[in-house]
C-alpha atoms as one frame of an Amber mdcrd trajectory, in Angstrom:
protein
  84.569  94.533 134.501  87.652  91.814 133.074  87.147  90.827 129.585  89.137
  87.994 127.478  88.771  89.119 124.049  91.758  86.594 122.621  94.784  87.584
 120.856  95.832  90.316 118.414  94.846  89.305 115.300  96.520  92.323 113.484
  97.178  95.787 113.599  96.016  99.155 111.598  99.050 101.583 110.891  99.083
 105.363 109.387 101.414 104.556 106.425 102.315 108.636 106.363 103.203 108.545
 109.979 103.951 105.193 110.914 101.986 104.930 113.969  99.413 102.314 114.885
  96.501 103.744 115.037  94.482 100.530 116.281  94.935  96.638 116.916  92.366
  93.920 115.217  91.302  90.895 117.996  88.904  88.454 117.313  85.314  89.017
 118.144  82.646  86.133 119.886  82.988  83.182 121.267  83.471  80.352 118.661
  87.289  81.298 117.859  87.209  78.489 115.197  84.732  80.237 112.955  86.212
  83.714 113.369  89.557  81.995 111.869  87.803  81.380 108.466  85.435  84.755
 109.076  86.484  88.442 110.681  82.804  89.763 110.445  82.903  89.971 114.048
  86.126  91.068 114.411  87.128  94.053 117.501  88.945  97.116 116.286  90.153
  98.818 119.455  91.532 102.381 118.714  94.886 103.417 119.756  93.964 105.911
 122.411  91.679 103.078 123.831  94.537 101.630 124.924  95.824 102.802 128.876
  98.630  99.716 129.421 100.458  97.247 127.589 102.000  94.632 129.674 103.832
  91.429 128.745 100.770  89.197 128.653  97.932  91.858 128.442  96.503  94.798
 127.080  94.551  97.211 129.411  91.728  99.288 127.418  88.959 101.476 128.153
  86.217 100.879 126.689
């Protein structure tokens, strides 16, 4: 299954460690409303994560 869930919108770090421990994307389908709202923001955990490529971002989910 091949989901488009949008861009990072931001990223959560472990200030102790300085690791990321998860990236922020926008949630739904109206992208103009999650601009002004992240209520249905996606927080997809670091060891989610499988491949990072130069356009994408492979998770498991």
């Amino acid at each position: 299954m091949q989901e488009d869930f949008g861009y990072v919108q931001d990223v959560c770090a472990d200030l102790e460690s300085g690791k990321i421990t998860s990236i922020i994307v926008p949630g739904g389908t109206n992208k103009i409303l999650n601009f002004f709202s992240s209520n249905n923001d996606i927080v997809i955990e670091w060891d989610k994560i499988r491949c990072i490529g130069e356009d994408l971002i492979l998770v498991e989910i």
